[in-house]
C-alpha positions in Angstrom: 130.8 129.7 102.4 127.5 131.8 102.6 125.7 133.1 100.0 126.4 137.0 99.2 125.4 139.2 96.2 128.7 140.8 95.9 130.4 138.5 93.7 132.1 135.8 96.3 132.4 132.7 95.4 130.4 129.5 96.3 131.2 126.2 96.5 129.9 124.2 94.4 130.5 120.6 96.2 131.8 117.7 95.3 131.9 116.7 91.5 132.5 113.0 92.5 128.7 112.2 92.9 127.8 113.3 89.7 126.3 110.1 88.3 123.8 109.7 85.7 120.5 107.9 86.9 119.7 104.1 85.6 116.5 103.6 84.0 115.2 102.3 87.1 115.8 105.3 89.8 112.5 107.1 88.6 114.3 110.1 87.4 113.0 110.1 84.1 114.8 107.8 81.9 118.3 106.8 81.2 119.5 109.5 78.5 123.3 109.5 77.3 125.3 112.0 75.7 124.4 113.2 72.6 127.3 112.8 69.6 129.9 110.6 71.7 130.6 107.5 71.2 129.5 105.7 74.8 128.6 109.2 76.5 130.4 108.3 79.7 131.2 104.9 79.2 134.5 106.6 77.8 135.0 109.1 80.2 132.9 112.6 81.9 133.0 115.5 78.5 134.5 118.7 79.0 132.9 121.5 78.6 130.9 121.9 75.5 131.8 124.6 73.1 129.0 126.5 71.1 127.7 124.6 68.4 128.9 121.1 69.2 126.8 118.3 70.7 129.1 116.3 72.6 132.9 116.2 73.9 135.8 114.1 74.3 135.8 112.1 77.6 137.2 112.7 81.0 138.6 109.6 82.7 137.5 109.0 86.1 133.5 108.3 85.3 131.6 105.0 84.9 131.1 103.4 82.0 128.3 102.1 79.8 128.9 100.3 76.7 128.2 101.4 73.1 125.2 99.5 72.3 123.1 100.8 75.4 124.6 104.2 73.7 123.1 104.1 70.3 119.8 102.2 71.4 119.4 105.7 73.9 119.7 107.9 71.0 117.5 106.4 68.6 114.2 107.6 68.6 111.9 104.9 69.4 108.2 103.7 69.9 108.0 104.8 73.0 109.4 108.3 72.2 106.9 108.6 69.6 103.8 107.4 71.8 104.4 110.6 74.1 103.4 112.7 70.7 100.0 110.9 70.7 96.8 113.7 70.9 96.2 114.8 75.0 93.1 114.0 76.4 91.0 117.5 76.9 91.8 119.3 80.7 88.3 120.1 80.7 86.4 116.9 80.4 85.3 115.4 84.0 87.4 112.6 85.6 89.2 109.7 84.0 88.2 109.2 80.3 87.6 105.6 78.7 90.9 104.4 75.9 91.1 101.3 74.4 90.7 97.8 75.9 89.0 99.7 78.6 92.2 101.5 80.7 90.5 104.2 82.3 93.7 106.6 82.4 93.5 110.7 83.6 94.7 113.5 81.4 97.4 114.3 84.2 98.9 110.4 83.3 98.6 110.8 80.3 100.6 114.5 80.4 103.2 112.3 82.1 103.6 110.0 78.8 102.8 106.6 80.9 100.7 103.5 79.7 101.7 102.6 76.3 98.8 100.7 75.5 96.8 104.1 75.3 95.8 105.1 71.9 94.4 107.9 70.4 91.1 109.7 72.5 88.3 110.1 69.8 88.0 114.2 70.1 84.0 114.8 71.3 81.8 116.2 67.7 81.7 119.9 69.2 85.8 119.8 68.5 85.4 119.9 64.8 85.3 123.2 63.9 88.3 123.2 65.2 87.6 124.9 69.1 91.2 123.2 70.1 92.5 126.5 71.1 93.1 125.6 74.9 94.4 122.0 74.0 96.7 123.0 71.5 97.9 125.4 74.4 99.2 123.3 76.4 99.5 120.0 74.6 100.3 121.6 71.1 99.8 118.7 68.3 101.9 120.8 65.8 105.0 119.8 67.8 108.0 118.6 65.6 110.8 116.9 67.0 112.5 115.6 63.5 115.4 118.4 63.6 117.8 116.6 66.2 118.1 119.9 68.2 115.2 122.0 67.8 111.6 122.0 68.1 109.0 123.6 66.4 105.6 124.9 67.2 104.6 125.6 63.5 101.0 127.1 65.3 102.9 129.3 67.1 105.6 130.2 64.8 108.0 129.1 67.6 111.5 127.7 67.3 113.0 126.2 70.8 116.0 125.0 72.0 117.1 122.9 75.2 119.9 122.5 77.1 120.7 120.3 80.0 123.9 121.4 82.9 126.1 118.6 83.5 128.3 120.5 85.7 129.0 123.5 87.8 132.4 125.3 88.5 133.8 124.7 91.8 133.1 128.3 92.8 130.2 129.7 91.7 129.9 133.6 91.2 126.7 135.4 91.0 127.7 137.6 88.1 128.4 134.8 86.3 125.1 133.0 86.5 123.1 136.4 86.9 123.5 136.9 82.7 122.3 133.6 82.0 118.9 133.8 84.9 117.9 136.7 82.8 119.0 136.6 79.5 117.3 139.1 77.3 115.3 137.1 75.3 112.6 134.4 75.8 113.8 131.9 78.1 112.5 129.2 80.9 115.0 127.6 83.2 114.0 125.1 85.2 115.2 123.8 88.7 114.3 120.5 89.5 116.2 119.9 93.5 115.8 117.1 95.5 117.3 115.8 98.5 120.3 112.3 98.5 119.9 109.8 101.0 122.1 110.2 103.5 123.3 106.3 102.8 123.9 106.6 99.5 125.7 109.9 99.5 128.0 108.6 102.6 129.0 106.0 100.1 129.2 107.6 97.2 132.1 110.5 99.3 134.2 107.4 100.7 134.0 105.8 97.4 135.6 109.0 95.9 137.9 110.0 98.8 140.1 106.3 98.4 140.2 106.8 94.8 141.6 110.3 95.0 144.0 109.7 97.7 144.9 106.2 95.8 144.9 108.4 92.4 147.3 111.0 94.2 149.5 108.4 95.8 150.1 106.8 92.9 151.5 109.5 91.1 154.1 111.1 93.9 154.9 106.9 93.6 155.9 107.2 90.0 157.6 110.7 90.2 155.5 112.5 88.4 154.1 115.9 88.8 151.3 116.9 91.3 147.7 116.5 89.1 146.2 119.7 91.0 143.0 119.0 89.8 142.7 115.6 91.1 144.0 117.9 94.7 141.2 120.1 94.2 138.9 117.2 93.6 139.6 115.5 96.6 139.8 118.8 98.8 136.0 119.2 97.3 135.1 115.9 98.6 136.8 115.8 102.2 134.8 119.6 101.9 131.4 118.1 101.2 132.5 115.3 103.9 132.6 117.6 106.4 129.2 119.2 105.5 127.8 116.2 105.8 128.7 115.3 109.3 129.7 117.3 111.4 126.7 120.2 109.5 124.7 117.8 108.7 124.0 119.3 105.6 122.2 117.1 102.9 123.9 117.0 99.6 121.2 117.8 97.0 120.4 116.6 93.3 119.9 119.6 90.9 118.2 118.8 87.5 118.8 122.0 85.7 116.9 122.4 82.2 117.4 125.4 80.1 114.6 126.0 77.3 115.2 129.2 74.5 112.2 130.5 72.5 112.4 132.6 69.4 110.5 133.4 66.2 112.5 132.2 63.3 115.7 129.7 62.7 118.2 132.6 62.1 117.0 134.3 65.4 117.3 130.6 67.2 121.1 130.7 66.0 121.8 133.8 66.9 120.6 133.9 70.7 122.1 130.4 70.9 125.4 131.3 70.2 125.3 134.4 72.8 123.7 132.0 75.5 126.2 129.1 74.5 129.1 132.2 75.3 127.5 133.0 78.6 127.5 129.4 79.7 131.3 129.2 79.0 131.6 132.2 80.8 130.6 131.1 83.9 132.4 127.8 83.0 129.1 125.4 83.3 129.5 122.5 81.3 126.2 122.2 79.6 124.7 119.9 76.4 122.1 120.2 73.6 119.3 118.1 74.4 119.6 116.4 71.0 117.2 114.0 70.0 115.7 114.5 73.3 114.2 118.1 73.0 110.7 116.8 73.2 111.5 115.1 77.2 113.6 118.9 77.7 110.4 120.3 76.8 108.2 118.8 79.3 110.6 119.1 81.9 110.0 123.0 82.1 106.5 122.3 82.9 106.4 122.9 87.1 105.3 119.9 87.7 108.7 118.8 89.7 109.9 116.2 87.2 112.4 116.5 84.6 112.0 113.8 82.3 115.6 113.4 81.1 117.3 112.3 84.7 120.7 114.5 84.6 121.5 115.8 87.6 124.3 117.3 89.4 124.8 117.4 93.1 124.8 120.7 95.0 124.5 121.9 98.1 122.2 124.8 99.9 125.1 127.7 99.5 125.4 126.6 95.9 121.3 127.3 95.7 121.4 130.2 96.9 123.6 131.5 93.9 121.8 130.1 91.7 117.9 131.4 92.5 118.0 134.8 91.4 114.4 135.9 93.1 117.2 135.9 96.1 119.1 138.6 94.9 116.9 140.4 92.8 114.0 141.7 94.7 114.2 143.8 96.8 112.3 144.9 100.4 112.5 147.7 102.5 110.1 147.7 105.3 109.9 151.7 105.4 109.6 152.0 102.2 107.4 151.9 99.2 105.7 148.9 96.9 106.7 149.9 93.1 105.4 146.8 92.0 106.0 143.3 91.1 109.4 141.2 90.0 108.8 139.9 86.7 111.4 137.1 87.6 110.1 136.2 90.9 106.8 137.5 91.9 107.9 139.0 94.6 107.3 142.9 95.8 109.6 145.2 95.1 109.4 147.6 98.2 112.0 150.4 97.8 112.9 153.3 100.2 114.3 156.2 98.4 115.3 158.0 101.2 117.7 154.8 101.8 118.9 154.4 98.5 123.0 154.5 98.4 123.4 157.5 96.1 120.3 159.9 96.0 116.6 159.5 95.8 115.8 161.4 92.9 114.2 159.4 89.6 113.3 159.1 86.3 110.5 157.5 85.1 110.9 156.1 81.3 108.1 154.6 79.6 106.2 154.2 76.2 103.1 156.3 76.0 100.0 154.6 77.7 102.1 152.5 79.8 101.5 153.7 83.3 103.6 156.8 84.3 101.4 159.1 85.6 99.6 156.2 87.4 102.6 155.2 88.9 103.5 159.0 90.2 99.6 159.1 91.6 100.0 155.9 93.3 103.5 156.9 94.1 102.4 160.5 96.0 99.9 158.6 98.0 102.3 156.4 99.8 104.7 159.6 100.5 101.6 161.4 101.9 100.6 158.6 103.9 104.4 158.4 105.4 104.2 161.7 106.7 106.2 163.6 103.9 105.1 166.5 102.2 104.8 166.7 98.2 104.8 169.5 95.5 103.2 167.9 92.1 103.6 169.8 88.9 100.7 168.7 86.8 100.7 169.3 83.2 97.5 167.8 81.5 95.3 168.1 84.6 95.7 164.5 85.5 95.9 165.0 88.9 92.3 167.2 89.5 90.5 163.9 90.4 93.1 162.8 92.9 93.2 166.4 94.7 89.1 166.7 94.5 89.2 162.9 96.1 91.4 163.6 98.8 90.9 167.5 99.4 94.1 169.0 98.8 94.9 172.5 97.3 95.4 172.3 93.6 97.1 175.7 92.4 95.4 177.0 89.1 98.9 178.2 87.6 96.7 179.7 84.2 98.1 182.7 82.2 94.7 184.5 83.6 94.3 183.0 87.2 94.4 184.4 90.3 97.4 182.7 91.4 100.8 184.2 91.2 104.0 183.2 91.4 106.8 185.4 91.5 110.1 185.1 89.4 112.4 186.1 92.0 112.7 184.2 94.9 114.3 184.7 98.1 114.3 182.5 101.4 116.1 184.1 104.0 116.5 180.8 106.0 118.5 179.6 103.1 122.2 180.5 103.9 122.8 180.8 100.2 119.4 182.6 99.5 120.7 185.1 97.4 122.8 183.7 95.4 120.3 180.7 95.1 117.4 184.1 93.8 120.5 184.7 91.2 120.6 181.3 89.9 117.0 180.7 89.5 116.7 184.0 87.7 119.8 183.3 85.2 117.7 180.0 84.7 114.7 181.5 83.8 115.4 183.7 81.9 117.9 181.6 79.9 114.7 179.7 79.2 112.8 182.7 78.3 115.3 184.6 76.0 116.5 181.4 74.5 120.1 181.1 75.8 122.3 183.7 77.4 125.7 185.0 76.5 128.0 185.3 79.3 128.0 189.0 78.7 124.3 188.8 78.7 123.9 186.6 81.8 126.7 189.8 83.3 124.4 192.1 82.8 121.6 190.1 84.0 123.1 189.7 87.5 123.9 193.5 87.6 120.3 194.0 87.1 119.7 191.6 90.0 121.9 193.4 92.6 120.8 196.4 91.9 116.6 196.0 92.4 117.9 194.2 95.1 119.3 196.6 96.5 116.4 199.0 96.3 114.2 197.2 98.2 116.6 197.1 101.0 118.5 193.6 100.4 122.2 193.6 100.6 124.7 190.7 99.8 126.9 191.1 102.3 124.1 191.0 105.0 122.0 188.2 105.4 119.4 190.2 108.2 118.5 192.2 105.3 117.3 189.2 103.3 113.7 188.6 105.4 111.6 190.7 103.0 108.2 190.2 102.7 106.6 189.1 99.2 104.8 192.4 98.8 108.1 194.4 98.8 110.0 192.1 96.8 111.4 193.3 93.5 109.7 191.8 89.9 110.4 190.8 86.4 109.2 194.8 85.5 112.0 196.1 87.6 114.8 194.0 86.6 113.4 194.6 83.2 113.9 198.1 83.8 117.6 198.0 85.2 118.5 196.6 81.9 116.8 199.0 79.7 118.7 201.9 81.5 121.9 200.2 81.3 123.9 201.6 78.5 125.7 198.4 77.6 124.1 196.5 74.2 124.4 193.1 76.3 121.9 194.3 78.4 119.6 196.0 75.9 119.0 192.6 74.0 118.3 190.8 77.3 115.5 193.1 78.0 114.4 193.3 74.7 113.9 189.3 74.7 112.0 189.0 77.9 109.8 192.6 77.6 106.5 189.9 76.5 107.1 188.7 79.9 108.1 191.9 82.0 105.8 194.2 80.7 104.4 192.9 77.9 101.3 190.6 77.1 102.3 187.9 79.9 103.2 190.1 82.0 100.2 189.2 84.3 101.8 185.7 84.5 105.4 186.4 85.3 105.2 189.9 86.7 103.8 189.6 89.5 104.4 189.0 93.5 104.2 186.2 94.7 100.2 185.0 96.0 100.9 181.5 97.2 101.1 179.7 100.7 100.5 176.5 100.4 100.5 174.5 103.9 99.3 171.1 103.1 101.3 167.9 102.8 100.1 167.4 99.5 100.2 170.6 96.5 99.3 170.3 93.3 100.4 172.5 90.9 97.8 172.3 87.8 98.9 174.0 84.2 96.2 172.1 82.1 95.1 175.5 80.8 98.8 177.0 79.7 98.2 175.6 75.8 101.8 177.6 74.3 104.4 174.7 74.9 107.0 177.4 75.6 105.0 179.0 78.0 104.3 175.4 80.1 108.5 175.0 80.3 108.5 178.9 81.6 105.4 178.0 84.2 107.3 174.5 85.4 110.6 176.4 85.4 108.8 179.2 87.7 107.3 176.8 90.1 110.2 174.6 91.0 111.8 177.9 92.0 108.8 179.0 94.6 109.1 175.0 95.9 112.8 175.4 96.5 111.9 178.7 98.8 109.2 176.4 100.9 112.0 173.7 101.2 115.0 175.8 102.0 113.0 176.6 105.6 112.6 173.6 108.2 113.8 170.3 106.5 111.1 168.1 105.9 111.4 165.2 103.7 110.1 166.5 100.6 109.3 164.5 96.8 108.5 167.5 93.6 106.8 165.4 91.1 106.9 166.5 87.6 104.2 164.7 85.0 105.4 164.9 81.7 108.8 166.4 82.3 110.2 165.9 78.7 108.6 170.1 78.1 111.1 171.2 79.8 114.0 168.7 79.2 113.5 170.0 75.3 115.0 173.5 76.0 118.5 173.8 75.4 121.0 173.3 78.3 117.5 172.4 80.5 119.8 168.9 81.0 122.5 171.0 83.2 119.5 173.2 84.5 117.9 170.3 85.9 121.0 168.9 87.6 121.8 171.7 89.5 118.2 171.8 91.0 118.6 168.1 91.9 121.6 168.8 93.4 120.3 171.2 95.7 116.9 169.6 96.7 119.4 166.5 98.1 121.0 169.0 100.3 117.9 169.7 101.7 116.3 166.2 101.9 114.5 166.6 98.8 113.6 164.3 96.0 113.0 165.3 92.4 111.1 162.8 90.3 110.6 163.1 86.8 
């Protein structure tokens, strides 16, 4: 079965070649199970539950006796050599030990020669200028708990786990929680391929005993054992693979190392990995007494030191790798950086993305944001689209003096003007779309609107409207130029004269604005024509935080009139966006101008 990312299943292979290594194979040692009696001499564990260290057998595995058990358990001399002081990375070639072994730090990482004693540390190491050593050979390391290690330097407390077995269909959302589990963590993925010979064996070896296992029964009358059927289907499975594919069966070593900063914090991510692990039904063991080999096997240096593997095969693999699920890479699209998991790009299209291509970017303060947008609006330039930035703090003047693009003074005093009412007659909702972008501005401006306020508002509306010659029921009427069109001062006005109190205390709330003190800001005709690919929209000098939400509220109205014309892939950035999310109902404000910019192949990014 291939490899998807929607959840199917994959094969696992064969458990029958599951073996665990003798001390000669090169593997890394012999290693047993920790807390039974005979580890598999009695039989293969089930699955481990949280907080346990070993398992009652499974019959069907090869034995070992007891005494090979407790001598593999014991800590021993040559455990405790492998704790002896490192040799420094940085001295040149071999160095000199006793009796005149000459034996590299690199050997020496890989705990061999146990003759080797104790490297005299050069004079200049005295006051204690071990940083880089300790790093990566820390001499603080204790391995007396029988489960945990500690880094007492650090302050580090980690645990290690070894995979024993793997269900015999493995989901991706299963193992995905476990490849990124939020919390320090290092798995490591030791593959290599079974010779041919020995695996050919191993499957006919496996296939008699089922069939003679299965035989057997039906013999005595007893009930079908459907796991010995789905055993031996697994096996005539990876047979088959082998053959007539000629696909290799592989060895996975499969270390799991957790890091946190204090015993209780240890327990506690233990026990929610330990649940993840039976959730996706992976039988899996404490390294205990054996942390210290765990360790060292998450170092990539493609050896795990404590020789338990289970066999896989490629589709299996490809579940398990997550930098082949996870990344992702468009090749029209965009580089928003790098996978933490994998290293890889991540190279997104928004245009292709399955729902919309608006977004919201969330960060601490300092961490990037507005770099990110800059960096962001170049690539969409470079594509060919066109882009409307809102720039609140004036970040963006170096970037439009670099690459000579208009950048629109929006000031209280500057010459610029922007015009509350809009009105694009190639829109075919263009006045009703004027009417919702003056309810939302002036809901901003007044503070909220009743809906007998918001009445009288759009009865103000029609009616300037309708005095400069712009009817509702005909669209021809709509192509007015911006000289001619109506302003805040006359739908100001409509409401004064109207007799109703709703309207009255509308007008009273927005007269600073119509003909009051910023009335040169917001009362005005429209001034703008911006042709360029790239606009930005600078509002560095509006300091009144108010005032900035009316300004950004304004401008995303006079973009929506350039995009309603000839559709053209379009992205409106907005640096620091959370000024206007703070006004009430600016949350329901916002998604109806997202919503229409999609109709219109637009992007809003906040």
């Amino acid at each position: 079965m291939d490899a998807s990312g929607d959840g199917a299943g994959e094969s696992a292979g064969s458990r029958l070649l599951h073996r665990r290594p003798s001390p000669d194979d090169g593997s890394g040692g012999r290693g047993v199970r920790e807390g039974g009696q005979g580890g598999r001499g009695s039989g293969q564990a089930d699955r481990q539950h949280p907080g346990s260290a070993g398992g009652a057998g499974r019959p069907g595995d090869r034995g070992r006796g007891d005494t090979d058990a407790l001598r593999d358990v014991s800590p021993t001399a040559a455990q405790s050599e492998h704790l002896a002081p490192l040799p420094s990375p940085l001295t040149d070639g071999p160095i000199e030990v006793g009796g005149g072994t000459t034996m590299s730090f690199w050997k020496r990482l890989m705990g061999g020669g146990s003759d080797v004693g104790p490297v005299p540390l050069p004079r200049e190491w005295a006051t204690g200028a071990r940083t880089f050593v300790d790093r990566i050979a820390p001499s603080d390391l204790d391995a007396t708990a029988p489960d945990v290690l500690t880094m007492h330097q650090e302050g580090a407390y980690i645990r290690l786990w070894w995979i024993e077995d793997l269900p015999m269909e493995m989901v991706f959302e299963g193992i995905d929680p476990i490849l990124h589990f939020p919390a320090r963590i290092t798995h490591s993925f030791t593959v290599e391929p079974i010779p041919i010979t020995e695996a050919k064996q191993a499957l006919k070896s496996q296939r008699v005993a089922g069939h003679s296992a299965v035989l057997t029964r039906l013999s005595q009358k007893r009930l079908v054992d459907y796991d010995q059927v789905a055993d031996l289907s697994s096996v005539e499975e990876e047979i088959k693979r082998l053959q007539l594919a000629g696909q290799i069966p592989l060895r996975l070593y499969w270390t799991i190392g957790l890091f946190a900063s204090s015993p209780d914090e240890l327990e506690d991510l233990t026990k929610k990995l330990e649940d993840l692990l039976l959730v996706a039904d992976l039988t899996y063991h404490r390294a205990t007494w054996r942390q210290e080999q765990a360790f060292r096997s998450l170092a990539p240096v493609g050896i795990n030191f404590l020789g338990e593997w289970r066999n896989v095969n490629a589709d299996t693999m490809a579940v398990l790798y997550p930098f082949s699920r996870r990344s992702r890479y468009d090749p029209d699209g965009i580089p928003y950086g790098i996978d933490r998991d994998s290293g890889a790009w991540v190279i997104l299209n928004d245009w292709a993305l399955p729902t919309n291509s608006n977004a919201l970017i969330l960060g601490e303060m300092g961490s990037g944001k507005s770099m990110f947008l800059k960096w962001k609006a170049l690539w969409h330039v470079l594509l060919g689209e066109r882009v409307f930035i809102v720039d609140l703090e004036g970040e963006f003047r170096p970037l439009a003096d670099l690459l000579g693009v208009d950048y629109v003074d929006l000031g209280i005093t500057a010459d610029a003007k922007v015009n509350v009412l809009n009105l694009n007659a190639d829109d075919p909702e263009g006045f009703y779309s004027g009417a919702q972008d003056l309810v939302g501005w002036v809901r901003m401006a007044a503070g909220g609107l009743t809906p007998a306020e918001e009445n009288a508002l759009l009865r103000a509306y029609t009616r300037v409207m309708r005095e400069a010659g712009v009817v509702e029921e005909e669209p021809t009427t709509w192509r007015i130029s911006p000289d001619a069109m109506p302003t805040l001062r006359d739908v100001y006005t409509a409401l004064v004269v109207d007799e109703r109190a709703a309207a009255r205390d509308v007008a009273e709330r927005i007269e600073q604005f119509a003909v009051g003190m910023y009335a040169r800001a917001f009362s005005a005709r429209t001034t703008l024509d911006p042709r360029g690919r790239l606009v930005i929209f600078g509002m560095d000098r509006v300091q009144d935080e108010r005032l900035k939400s009316l300004r950004m509220r304004q401008v995303i109205s006079f973009i929506w009139g350039r995009m309603a014309g000839q559709i053209v892939p379009t992205v409106v950035m907005v640096d620091e966006a959370w000024h206007w999310l703070r006004h009430n109902r600016a949350a329901e404000d916002l998604e109806a101008i997202a919503r229409r910019f999609r109709k219109r192949q637009g992007s809003l990014q906040l």
